[in-house]
C-alpha positions in Angstrom: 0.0 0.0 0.0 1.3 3.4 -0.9 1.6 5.6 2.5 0.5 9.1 2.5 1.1 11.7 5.1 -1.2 14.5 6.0 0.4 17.2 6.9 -2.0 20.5 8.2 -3.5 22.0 11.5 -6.5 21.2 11.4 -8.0 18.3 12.7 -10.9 17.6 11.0 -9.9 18.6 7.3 -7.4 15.6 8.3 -10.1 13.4 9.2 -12.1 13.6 6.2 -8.8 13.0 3.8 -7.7 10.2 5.4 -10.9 8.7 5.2 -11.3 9.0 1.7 -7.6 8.3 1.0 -8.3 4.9 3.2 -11.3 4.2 1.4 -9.3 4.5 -2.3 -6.8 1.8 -0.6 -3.7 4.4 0.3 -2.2 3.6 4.1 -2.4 7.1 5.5 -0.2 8.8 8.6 -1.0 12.3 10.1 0.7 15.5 11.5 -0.7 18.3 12.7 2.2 20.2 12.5 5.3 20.5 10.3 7.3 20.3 13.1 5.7 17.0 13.8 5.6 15.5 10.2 10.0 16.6 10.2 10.2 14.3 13.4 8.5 11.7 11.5 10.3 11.8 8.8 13.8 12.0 10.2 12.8 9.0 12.7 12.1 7.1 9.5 15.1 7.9 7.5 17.1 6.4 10.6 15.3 3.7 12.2 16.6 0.9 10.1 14.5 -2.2 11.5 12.3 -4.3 9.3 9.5 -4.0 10.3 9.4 -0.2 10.2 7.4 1.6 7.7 9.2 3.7 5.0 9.3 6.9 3.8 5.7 8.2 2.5 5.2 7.9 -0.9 3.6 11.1 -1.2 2.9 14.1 1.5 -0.5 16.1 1.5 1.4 19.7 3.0 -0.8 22.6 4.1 0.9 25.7 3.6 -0.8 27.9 6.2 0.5 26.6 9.2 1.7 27.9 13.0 5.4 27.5 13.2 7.0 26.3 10.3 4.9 26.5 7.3 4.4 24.1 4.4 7.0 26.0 1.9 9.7 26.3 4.7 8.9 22.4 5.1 9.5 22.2 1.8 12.4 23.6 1.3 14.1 22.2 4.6 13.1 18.3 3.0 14.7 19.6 -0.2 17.7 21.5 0.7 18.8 20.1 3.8 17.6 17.0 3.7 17.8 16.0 -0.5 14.7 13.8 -0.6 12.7 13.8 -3.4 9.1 12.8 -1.5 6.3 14.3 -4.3 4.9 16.9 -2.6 1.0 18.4 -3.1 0.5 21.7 -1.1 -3.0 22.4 0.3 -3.9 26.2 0.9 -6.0 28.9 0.5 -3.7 31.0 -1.1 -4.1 30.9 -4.4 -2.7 34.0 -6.0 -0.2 33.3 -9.3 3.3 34.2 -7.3 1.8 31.9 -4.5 1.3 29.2 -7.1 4.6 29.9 -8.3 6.3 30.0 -5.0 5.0 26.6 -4.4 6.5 24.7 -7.6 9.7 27.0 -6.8 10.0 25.2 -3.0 10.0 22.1 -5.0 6.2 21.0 -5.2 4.9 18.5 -7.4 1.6 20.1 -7.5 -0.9 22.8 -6.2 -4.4 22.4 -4.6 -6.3 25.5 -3.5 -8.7 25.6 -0.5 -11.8 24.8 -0.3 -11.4 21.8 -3.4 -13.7 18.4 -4.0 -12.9 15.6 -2.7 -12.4 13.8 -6.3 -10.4 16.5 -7.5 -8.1 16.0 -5.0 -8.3 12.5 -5.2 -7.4 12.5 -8.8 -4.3 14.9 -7.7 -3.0 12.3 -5.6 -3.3 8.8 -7.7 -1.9 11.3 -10.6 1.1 12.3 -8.5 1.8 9.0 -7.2 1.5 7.1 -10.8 4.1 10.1 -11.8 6.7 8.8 -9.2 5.9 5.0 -10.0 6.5 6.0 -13.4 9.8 8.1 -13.0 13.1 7.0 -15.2 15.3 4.7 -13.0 18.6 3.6 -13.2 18.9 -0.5 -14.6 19.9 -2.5 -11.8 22.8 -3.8 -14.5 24.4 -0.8 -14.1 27.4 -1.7 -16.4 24.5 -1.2 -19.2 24.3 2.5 -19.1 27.2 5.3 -18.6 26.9 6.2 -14.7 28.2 9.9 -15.9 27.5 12.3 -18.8 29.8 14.4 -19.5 28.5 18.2 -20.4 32.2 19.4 -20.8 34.2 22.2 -18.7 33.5 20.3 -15.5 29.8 19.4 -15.8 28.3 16.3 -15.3 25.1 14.2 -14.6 25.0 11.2 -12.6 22.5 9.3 -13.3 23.2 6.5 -10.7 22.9 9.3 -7.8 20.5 11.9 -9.6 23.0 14.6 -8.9 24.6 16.3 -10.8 28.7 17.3 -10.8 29.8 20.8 -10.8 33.9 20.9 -10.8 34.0 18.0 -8.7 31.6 19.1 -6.1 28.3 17.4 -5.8 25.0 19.4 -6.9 21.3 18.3 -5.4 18.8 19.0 -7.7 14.9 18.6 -7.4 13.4 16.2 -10.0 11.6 19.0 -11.7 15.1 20.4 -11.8 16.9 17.4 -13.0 14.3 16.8 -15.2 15.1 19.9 -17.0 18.4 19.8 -17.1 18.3 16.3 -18.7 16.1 17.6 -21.4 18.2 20.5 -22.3 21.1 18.4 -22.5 19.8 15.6 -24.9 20.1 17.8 -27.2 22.4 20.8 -27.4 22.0 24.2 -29.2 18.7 22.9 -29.7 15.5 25.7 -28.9 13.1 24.0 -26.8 9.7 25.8 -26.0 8.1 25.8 -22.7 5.8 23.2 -23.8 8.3 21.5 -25.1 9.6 21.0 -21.2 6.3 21.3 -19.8 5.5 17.9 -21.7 8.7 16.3 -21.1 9.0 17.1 -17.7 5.6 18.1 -16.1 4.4 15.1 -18.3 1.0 16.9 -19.1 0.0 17.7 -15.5 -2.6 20.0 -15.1 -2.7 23.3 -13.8 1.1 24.0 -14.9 1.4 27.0 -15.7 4.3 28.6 -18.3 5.7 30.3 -15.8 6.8 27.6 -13.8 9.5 26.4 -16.1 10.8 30.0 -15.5 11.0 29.7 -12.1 12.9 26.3 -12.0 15.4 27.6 -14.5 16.3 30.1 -12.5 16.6 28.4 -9.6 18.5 25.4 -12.2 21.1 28.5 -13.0 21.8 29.8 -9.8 22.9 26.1 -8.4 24.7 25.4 -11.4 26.9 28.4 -11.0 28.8 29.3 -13.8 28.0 26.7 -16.1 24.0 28.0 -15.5 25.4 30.8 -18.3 24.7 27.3 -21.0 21.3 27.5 -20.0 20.2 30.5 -22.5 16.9 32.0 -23.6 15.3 32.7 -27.0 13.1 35.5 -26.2 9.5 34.2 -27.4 11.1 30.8 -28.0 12.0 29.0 -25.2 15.3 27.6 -23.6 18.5 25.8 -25.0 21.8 24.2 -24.0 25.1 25.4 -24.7 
């Protein structure tokens, strides 16, 4: 069973999810706190027994939270702590830069307050299907090269999902990855927004253009110098130098 956590302050928005995410077969775990959902999380990441439950598939994060809120959750699982757990924020905050703010902390997608119960629904078994459905690595790992080789110091490591920035270690996100990978495969060449909404975003809904701008940039400023390669066509799109 996929496990999902429930991450938001109130108590009985958290009931009526987990009711209808038990009902649609999910296992389901519950915070009411971000603070709470971290100590969850880290216990999980270190308790190495058997029998102990893994890392949830997918967290349910409300943004509008006392303490630490749902972005700086976000970022702290991302930054600090380099997982990749799909993320769908829950708020009622839905102005565009909020929207955008979201997808820039690393969220995989973007629910507003109040929503239906099947939309969300379908937001979740779409997520989840995403990250069953993710490129991996073959377990014959003498198949494919471990690391590509960009040139002047840049590669991807596609056995780690990192990339290699004159010889230090880079995390990216997946969207983040994703992109870069794209760009890549195919240098010089103009891809649209579309073009890396489709590839990446894989047709998810409620993406909007913007959102590849906002990963880019953040894609530039970890790559450092070499996030000059990454160049705009104005009215075009992107390409890779």
């Amino acid at each position: 069973m996929k496990r999902i956590l429930i991450v938001d302050d109130e108590a009985d928005l958290r009931e009526i999810i987990a009711c209808n995410l038990e009902s649609a077969g999910y296992a389901v775990e519950e915070a009411g706190s971000a603070e709470e959902a971290l100590a969850l999380i880290r216990f999980r990441q270190n308790d190495e027994a058997p029998d102990t439950p893994g890392l949830p598939a997918l967290i349910l994060l409300d943004v509008m939270m006392p303490g630490i809120n749902g972005f700086q959750m976000a970022d702290i699982l991302r930054r600090e702590r380099h997982l990749n757990i799909p993320i769908i924020f829950l708020t009622a905050k839905d102005h565009e830069e909020d929207i955008l703010t979201g997808f820039a902390r690393g969220g995989d997608d973007y629910i507003t307050k109040p929503f239906s119960v099947r939309e969300l629904m379908a937001r979740v078994a779409a997520v989840v299907r995403r990250a069953e459905t993710a490129p991996t690595v073959a377990a014959d790992k003498t198949s494919l090269p471990q690391q590509r080789d960009l040139g002047g110091g840049l590669l991807i490591d596609d056995s780690q999902k990192v990339v290699i920035v004159n010889g230090a270690e880079v995390i990216l996100s997946r969207k983040e990855m994703g992109i870069l990978t794209t760009l890549a495969s195919q240098p010089g060449h103009v891809f649209t927004r579309d073009d890396i909404l489709s590839a990446v975003w894989n047709g998810e809904a409620y993406v909007l253009d913007r959102t590849v701008d906002v990963h880019i940039a953040r894609l530039r400023k970890k790559l450092g110098q070499h996030g000059e390669r990454i160049t705009s066509r104005q009215g075009y799109g992107y390409k890779f130098d």
